[in-house]
N, C-alpha and C positions, 0 to 999 in steps of 0.2 A: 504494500500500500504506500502509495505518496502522499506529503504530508500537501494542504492545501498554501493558498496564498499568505503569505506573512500578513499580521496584520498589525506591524509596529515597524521598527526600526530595527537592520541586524546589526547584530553587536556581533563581531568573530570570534570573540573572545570565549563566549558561552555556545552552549549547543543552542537549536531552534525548538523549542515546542511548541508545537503543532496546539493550540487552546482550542482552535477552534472543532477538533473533534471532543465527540460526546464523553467517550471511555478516557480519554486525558483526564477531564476537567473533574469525572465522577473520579478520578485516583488520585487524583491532587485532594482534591474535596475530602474522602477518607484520612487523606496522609494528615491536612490539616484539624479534622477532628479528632485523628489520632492524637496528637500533640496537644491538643488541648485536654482531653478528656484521662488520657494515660499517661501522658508526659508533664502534666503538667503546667504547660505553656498560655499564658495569657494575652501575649502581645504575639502580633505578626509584623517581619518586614519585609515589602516584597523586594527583590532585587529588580533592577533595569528595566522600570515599569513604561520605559520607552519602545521596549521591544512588544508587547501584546496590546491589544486593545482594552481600555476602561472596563469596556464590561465583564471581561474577565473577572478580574478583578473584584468588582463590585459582585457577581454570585462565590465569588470565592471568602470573602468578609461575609456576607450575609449565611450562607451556607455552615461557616466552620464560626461564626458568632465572635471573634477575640474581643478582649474589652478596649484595647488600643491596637488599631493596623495603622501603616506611615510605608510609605511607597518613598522605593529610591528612583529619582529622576534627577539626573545631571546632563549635562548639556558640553560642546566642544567647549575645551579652555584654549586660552593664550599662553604662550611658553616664549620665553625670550633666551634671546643667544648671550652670552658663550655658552651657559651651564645647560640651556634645555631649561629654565625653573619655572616654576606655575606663578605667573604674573598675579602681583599683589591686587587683594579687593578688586575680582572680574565680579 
């Protein structure tokens, strides 16, 4: 099976999941219940929420309930020469 159209930003750095199929998003959704209910876990944070689409996201909070979720979104930086350094207050 092929996975369908991206529906975010790719990042190379990470693999791609596919959210947009049904059986993804029901094993993500377990995993996250998991973690809350036997592990423990109160808060979520998604990583490079640039890469999938909102509503992902949004059944995946509603679904698995945490009492605090916070989405990582970061955007291109500036870097200056000699060193390469992450340019001050972007």
């Amino acid at each position: 099976m092929q996975g369908s159209q991206s529906t975010g930003v790719t990042f190379h750095g990470f693999p791609n999941i596919d959210h947009s199929q049904d059986f993804v998003r029901k094993d993500i959704i377990e995993w996250l219940r998991w973690l809350r209910k036997s592990v423990g876990f109160q808060d979520f944070r998604f990583d490079y929420v640039k890469g999938y689409a909102p509503k992902f996201i949004k059944e995946y909070v509603e679904e698995s309930r945490p009492i605090f979720s916070v989405g990582e979104y970061w955007d291109s930086c500036n870097y200056s020469a000699p060193n390469n350094r992450l340019d001050y207050n972007q």
